[in-house]
C-alpha positions in Angstrom: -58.4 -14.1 26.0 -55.1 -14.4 27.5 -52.3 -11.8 26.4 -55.0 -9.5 24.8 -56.4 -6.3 26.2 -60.6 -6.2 26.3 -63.5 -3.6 27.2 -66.5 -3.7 27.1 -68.8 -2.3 25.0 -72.5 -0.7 26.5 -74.4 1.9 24.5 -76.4 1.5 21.3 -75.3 -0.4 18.1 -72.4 1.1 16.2 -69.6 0.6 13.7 -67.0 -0.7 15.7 -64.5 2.0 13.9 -66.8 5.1 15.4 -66.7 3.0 18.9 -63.0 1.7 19.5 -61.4 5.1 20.4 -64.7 5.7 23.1 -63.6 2.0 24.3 -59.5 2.8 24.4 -59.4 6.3 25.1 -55.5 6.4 26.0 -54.4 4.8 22.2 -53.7 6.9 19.5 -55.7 7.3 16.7 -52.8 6.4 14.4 -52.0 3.0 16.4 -55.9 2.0 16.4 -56.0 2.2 12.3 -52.8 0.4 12.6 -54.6 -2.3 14.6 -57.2 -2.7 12.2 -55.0 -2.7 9.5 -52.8 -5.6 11.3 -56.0 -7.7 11.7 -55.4 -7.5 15.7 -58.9 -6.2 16.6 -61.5 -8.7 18.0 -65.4 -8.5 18.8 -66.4 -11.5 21.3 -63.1 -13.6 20.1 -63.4 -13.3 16.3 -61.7 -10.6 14.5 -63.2 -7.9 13.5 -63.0 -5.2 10.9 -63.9 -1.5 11.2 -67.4 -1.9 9.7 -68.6 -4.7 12.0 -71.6 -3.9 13.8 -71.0 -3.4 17.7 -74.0 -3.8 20.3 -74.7 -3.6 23.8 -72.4 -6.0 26.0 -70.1 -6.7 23.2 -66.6 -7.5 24.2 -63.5 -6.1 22.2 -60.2 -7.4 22.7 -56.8 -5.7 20.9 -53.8 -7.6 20.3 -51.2 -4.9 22.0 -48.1 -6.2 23.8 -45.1 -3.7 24.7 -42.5 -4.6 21.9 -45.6 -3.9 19.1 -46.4 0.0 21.2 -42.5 0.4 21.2 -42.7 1.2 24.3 -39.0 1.0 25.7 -38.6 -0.5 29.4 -35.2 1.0 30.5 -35.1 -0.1 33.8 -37.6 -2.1 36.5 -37.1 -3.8 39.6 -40.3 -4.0 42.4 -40.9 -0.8 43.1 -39.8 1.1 40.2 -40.6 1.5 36.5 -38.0 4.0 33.8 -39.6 4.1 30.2 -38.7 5.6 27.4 -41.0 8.3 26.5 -40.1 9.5 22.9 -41.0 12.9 21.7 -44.1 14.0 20.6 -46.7 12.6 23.0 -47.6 14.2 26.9 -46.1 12.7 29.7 -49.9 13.0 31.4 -53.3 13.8 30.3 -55.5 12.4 28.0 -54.1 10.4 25.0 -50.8 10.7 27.2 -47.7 7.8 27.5 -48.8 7.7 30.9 -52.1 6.3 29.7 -51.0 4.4 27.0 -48.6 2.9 29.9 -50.8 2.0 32.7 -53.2 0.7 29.8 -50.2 -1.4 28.6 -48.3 -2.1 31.9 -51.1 -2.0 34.4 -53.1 0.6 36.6 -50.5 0.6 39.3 -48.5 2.3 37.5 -47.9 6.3 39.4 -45.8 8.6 37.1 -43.6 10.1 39.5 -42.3 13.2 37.3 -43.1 14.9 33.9 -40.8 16.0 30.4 -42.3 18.3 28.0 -44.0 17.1 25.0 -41.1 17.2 22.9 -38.5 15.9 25.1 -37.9 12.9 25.1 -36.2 10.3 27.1 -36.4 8.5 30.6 -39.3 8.7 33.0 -40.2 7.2 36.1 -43.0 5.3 37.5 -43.4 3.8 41.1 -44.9 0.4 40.8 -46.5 0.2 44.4 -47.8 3.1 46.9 -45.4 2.8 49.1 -42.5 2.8 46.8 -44.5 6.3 45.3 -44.6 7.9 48.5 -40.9 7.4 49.5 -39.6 8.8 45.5 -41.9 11.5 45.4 -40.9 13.3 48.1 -36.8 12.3 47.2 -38.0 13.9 44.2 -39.8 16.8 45.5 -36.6 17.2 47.9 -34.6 17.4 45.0 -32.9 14.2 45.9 -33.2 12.8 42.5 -30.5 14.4 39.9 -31.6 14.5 36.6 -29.3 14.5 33.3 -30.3 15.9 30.0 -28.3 16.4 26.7 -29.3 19.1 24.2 -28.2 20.5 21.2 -27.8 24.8 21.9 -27.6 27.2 19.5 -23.7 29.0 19.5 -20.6 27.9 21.3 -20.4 27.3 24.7 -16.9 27.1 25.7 -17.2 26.7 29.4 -19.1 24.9 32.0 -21.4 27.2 34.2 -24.1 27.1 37.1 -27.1 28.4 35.8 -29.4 30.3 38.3 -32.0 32.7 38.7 -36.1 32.6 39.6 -38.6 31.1 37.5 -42.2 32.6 37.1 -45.4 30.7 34.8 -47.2 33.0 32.6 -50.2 30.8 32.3 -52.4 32.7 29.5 -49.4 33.1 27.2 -48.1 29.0 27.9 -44.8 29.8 28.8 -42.9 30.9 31.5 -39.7 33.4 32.2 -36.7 34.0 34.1 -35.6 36.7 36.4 -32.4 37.2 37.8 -33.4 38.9 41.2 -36.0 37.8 43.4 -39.7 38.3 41.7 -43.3 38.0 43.5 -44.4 34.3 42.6 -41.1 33.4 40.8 -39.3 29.8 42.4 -35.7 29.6 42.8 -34.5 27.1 39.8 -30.7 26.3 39.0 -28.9 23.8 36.8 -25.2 23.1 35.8 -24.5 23.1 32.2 -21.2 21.1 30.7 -20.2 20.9 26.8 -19.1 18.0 25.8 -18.9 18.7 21.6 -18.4 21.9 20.4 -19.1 22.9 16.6 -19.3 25.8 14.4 -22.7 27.5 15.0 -23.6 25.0 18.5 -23.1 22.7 21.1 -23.9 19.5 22.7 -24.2 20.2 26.2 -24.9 18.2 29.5 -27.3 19.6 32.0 -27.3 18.6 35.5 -30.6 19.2 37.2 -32.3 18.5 40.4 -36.0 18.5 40.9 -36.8 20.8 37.7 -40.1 23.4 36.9 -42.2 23.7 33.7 -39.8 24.7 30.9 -37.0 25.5 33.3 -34.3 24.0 31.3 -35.5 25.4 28.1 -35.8 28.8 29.5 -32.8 29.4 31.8 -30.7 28.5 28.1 -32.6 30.6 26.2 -32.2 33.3 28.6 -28.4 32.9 28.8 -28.2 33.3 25.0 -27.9 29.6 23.9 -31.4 28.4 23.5 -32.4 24.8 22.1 -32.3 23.9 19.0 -36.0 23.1 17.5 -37.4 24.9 20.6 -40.5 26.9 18.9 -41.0 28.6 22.3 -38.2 30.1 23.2 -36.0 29.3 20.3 -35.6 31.6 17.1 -37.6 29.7 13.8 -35.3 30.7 11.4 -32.2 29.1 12.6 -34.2 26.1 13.6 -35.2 26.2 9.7 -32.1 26.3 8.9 -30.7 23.4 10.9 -34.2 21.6 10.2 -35.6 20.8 13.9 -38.8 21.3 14.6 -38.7 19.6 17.9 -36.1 20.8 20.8 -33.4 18.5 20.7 -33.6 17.5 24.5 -33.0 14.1 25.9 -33.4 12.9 29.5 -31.2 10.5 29.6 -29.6 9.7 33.6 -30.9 9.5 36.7 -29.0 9.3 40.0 -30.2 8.0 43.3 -29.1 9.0 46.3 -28.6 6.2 49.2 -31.8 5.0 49.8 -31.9 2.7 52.6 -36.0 1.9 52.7 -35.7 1.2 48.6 -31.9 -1.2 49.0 -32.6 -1.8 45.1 -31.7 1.8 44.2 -29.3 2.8 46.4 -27.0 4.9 44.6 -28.5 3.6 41.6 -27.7 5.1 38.4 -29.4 4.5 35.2 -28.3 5.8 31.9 -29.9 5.8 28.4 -27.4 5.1 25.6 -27.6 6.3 22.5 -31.8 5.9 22.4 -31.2 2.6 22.2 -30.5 1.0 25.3 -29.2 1.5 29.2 -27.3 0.8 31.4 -27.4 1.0 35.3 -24.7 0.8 38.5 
């Protein structure tokens, strides 16, 4: 069935309700009810409902195109993919966007970078392997920048270069920044620019290149200004006040440096407007 996505079904007879998250590990439960309840589920090309019986060798086919996901494509030429990835959902792993993006865009698909669960905004994907190996190592060289906007507790009146060494403290989830040299802690360093200032915070720019687990989040929070909506390393009572409960950081521009074996993003920028659209140079 042309334009619809299908498995296969082998194991013993079940309700096809107990059976279709086994058959489409990578959806969301909440956008498989929806299915159902859109009528866009199909046993063997008739549609089916979450009672119908499923046996061995059973095909299943969901209706699922891009636009109905709301998955955003931001950006794509031959070799490279920029979605937006909105918060709440892991960039990897299992019920991930990266799943529910190689399941909707195809298994070529090689994520190329991460955000945290709650950030939101662009993330890249190399459509082919060569095209993977030459951006992951620009990436890994830190030959990528990487822009993010957030929303930081207090006034920042000044811009300022961020630095200091990042260490993980797996066990506890988080990790923390030192401000001399530490055993196991990476170099990290970003560039932070307001560009709104209000009473009690501020909208700030961060310029970033290559970027560790939480570093953003941390090297603020350790400065004094930390996200707002940032349950880890943010204070819950002024994010109660204010009302975020997610950290209000966006990914939202990527710039390419010259890129003479890719000519299609040489110098390329690409910029997410308003969460709503993009625009590239």
């Amino acid at each position: 069935m042309e334009g619809y996505f299908s498995r296969v079904y082998h194991g013993v007879t079940r309700p096809l309700g107990k059976a279709v998250g086994d058959l489409y590990p990578d959806l969301p439960y909440a956008l498989l009810r929806r299915l159902f309840k859109q009528r866009d589920v199909f046993v063997n090309g008739a549609r089916a409902g979450e009672a119908q019986p499923l046996t061995d060798g059973d095909t299943v086919h969901l209706f699922l195109t891009p636009s109905y996901i709301r998955i955003r494509v931001v950006y794509r030429d031959d070799d490279l993919l920029v979605l937006y990835k909105p918060k709440g959902i892991a960039s990897d792993g299992q019920y991930s966007f990266e799943g529910l993006s190689r399941f909707v865009f195809g298994d070529n698909l090689r994520l190329l970078h991460r955000l945290d669960t709650n950030t939101d905004g662009l993330l890249m994907f190399a459509l082919n392997d060569v095209a993977y190996e030459i951006l992951y190592r620009y990436n890994s060289e830190h030959l990528i920048t990487k822009y993010y906007v957030a929303e930081v507790y207090g006034q920042v009146k000044r811009e300022v270069v961020l630095d200091g060494y990042l260490a993980k403290d797996v066990e506890a989830g988080r990790v923390r920044i030192y401000h001399e040299p530490h055993e196991g802690a990476q170099y990290v360093k970003c560039k932070v620019t307001p560009v709104d200032m209000y009473e009690a915070y501020t909208v700030v720019h961060v310029k970033l290149r290559g970027g560790k687990t939480h570093q953003i989040r941390a090297q603020l929070a350790d400065w004094g200004h930390f996200i707002l909506g940032d349950t880890k390393y943010g204070d819950d009572r002024i994010n109660r006040r204010f009302g975020k409960d997610k950290q209000q950081l966006t990914a939202f521009k990527l710039v390419f440096p010259l890129l003479d074996d890719l000519p299609a993003l040489n110098g390329k920028v690409i910029t997410l407007v308003s969460n709503r659209g993009a625009s590239e140079t």
